[in-house]
C-alpha positions as CSV (number, residue, x, y, z in Angstrom):
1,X,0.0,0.0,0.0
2,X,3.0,2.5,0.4
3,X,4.2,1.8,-3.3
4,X,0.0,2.8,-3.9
5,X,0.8,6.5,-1.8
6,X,4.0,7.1,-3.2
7,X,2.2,6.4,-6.8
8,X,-0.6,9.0,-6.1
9,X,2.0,11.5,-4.7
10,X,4.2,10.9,-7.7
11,X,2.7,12.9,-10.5
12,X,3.6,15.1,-13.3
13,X,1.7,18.2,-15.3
14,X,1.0,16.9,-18.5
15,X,2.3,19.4,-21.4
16,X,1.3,19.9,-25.4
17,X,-1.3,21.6,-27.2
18,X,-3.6,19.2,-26.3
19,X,-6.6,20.4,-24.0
20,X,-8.5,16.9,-23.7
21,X,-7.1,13.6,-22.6
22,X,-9.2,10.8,-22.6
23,X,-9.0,7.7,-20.7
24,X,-9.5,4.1,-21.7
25,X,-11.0,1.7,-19.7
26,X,-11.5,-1.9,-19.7
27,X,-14.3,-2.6,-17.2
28,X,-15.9,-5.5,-16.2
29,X,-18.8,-5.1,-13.7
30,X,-21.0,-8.5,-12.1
31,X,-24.4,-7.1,-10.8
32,X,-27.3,-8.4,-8.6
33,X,-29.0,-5.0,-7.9
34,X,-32.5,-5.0,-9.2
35,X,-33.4,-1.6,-8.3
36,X,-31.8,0.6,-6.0
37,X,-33.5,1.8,-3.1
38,X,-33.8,6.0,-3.3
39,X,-31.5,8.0,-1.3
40,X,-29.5,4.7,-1.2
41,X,-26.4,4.8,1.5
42,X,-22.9,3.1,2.0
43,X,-20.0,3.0,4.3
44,X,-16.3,2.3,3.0
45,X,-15.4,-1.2,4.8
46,X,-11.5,-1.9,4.8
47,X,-9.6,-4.6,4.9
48,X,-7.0,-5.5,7.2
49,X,-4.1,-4.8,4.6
50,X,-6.3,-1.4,4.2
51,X,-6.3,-0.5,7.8
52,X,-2.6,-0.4,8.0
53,X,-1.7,2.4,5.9
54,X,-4.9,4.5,6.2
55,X,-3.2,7.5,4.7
56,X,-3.5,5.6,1.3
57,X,-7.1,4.6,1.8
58,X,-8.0,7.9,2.8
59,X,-7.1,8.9,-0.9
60,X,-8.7,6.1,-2.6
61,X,-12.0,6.6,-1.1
62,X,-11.7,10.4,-1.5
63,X,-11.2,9.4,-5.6
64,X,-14.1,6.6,-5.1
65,X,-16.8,8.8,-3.5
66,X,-17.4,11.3,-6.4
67,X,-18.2,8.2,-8.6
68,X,-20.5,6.8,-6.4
69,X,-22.2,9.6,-5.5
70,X,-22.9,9.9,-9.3
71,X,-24.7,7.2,-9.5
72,X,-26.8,7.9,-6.7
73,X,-25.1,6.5,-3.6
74,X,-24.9,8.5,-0.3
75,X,-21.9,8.2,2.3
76,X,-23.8,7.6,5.5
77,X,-21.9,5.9,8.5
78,X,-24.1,6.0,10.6
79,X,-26.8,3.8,8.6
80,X,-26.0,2.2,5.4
81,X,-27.8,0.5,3.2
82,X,-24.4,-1.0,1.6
83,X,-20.9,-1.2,2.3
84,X,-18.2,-0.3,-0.2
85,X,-14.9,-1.9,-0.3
86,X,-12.5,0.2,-2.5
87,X,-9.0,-1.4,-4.2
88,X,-6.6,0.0,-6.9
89,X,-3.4,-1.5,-7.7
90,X,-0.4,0.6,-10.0
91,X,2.3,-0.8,-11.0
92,X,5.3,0.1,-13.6
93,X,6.6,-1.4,-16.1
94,X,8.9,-1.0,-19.2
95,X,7.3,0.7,-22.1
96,X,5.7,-1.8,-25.0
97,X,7.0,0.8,-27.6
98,X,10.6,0.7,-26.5
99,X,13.1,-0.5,-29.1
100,X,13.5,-4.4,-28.9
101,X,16.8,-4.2,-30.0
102,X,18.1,-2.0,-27.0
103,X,20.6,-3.6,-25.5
104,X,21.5,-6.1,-28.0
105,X,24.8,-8.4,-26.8
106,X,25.2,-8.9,-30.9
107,X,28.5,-7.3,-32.4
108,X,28.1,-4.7,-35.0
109,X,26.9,-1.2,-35.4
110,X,24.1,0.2,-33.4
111,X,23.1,1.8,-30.0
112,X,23.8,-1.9,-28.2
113,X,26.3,-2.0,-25.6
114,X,26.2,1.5,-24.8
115,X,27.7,3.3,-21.9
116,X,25.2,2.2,-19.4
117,X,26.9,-0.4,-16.8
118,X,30.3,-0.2,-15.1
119,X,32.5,0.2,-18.3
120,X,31.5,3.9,-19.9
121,X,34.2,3.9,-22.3
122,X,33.7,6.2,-25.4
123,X,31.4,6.9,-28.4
124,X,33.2,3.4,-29.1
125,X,34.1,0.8,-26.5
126,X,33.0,-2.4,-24.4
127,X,29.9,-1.4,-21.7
128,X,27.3,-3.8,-20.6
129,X,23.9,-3.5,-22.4
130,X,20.3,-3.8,-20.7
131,X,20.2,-7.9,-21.9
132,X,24.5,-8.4,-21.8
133,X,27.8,-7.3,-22.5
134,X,28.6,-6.2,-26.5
135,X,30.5,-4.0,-28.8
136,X,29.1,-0.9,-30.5
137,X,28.6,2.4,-30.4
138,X,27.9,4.1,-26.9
139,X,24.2,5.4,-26.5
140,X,23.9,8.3,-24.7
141,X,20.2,8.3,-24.2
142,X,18.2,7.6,-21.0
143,X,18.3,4.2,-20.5
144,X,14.4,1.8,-20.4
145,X,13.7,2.8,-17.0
146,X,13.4,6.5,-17.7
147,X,10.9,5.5,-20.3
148,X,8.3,3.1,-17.8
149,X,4.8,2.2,-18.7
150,X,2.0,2.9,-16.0
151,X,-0.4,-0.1,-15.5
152,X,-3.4,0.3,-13.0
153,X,-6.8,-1.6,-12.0
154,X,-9.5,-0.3,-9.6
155,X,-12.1,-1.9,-7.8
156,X,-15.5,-1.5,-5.9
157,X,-17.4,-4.3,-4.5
158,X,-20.8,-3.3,-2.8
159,X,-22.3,-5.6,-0.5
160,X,-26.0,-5.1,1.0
161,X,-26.7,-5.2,4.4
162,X,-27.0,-6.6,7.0
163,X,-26.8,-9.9,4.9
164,X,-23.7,-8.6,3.7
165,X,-24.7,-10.2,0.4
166,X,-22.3,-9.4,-2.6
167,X,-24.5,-7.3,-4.7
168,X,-21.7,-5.6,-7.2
169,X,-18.4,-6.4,-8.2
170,X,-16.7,-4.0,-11.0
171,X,-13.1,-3.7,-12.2
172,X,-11.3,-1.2,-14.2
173,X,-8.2,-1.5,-15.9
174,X,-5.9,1.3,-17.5
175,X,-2.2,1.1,-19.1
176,X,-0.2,4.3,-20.3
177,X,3.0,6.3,-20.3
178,X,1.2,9.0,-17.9
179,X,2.3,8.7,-14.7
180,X,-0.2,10.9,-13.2
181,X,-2.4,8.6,-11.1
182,X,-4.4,11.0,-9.0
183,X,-5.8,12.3,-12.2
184,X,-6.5,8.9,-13.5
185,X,-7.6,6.9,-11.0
186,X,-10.4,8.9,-10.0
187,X,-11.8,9.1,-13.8
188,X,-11.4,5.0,-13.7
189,X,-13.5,4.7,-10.9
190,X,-16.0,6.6,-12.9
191,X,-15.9,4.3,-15.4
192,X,-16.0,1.5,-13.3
193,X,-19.7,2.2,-12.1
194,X,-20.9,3.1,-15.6
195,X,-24.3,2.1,-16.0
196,X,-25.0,1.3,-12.5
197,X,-26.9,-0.6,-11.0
198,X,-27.3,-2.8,-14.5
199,X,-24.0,-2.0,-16.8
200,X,-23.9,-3.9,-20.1
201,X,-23.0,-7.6,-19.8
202,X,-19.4,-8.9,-20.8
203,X,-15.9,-6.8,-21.0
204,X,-16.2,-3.4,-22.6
205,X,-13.9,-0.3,-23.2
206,X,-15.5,3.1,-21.5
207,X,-13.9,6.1,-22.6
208,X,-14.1,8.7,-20.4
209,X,-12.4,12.1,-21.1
210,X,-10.7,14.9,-18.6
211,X,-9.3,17.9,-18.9
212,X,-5.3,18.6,-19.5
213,X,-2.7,21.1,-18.6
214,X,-1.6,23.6,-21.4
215,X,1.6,25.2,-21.0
């Protein structure tokens, strides 16, 4: 959970001319909600892996509640008609578009080898590539990890009380070069309660868009 914090505090203004960014969404959503009741309520339950960094959770729920209430659910503690239990998960990875020859260990002419590792050399000398040692030209670019790929999931299951019945399990998933994850995991919980309380059956892609920085 404090890789989750350190994700959501991590996050950069995105720049361009571009004043819309849209998200992509794959969502998958199980429902056993008929009708829900008016002025329907819920309380966040946590789990115990939750409850131990509640800093974390704190944020998630603050991104989870908008959503909810959109769809016509009411934060009430003190009497709830449902409990929510919130989850999001980011991890990072190494881009998909990177260059599948980077760090090649075969000889000849190219950016393999390259000065990253112990032996920096020259625009010409032994180093130690991302997948082995080689000859070639040095390559003074950043090196895969300054390049990462952003892949994150949210959840919401609701359960009804006080059967504490599963009545609505969703999932969200998102992938992208943006690392800015308190913009973007708010907009997938969004799109993780589309069409609440009877979304469309099977997977499907929700597009949802936000607005961006302009320099």
């Amino acid at each position: 959970m404090k890789s989750l914090l350190a994700a959501l505090a991590f996050t950069v203004s995105l720049t361009g001319c571009a004043t819309r960014w849209v998200v992509d969404s794959d969502v998958r959503t199980f429902s056993e909600i008929g009708t829900v009741p008016a002025n329907a309520t819920y309380r966040f339950e946590r789990l115990p892996s939750q409850q131990y960094d509640e800093a974390a959770q704190l944020q998630l729920e603050a991104m989870a509640g908008p959503a909810l209430e959109s769809v016509g659910l009411r934060r009430d503690d003190a009497s709830p008609q449902y409990t929510a239990q919130i989850g999001a998960r980011v991890t990072t990875e190494l881009s998909p578009w990177i260059d599948p020859w980077f760090g090649s260990p075969w000889w000849g002419p190219g950016p393999w080898g390259g000065p990253w590792g112990p032996y920096r050399g020259g625009a010409w000398g032994y180093g130690r590539g991302w997948y082995g040692p080689g000859w070639g030209p040095g390559w003074w670019g950043p090196p895969p990890a300054y390049n990462p790929w952003y892949s994150r999931e949210v959840s919401i299951v609701l359960r009804e009380l006080p059967t504490n019945r599963v009545v609505y399990e969703t999932r969200a998933r998102n992938d992208g070069p943006y690392n800015d994850s308190g913009a973007v995991l708010p907009v997938m919980f969004q799109a993780a309660v589309q069409g609440f309380p009877n979304p469309p059956k099977g997977d499907r892609r929700v597009n949802i868009e936000i607005p961006t920085a302009r320099n």
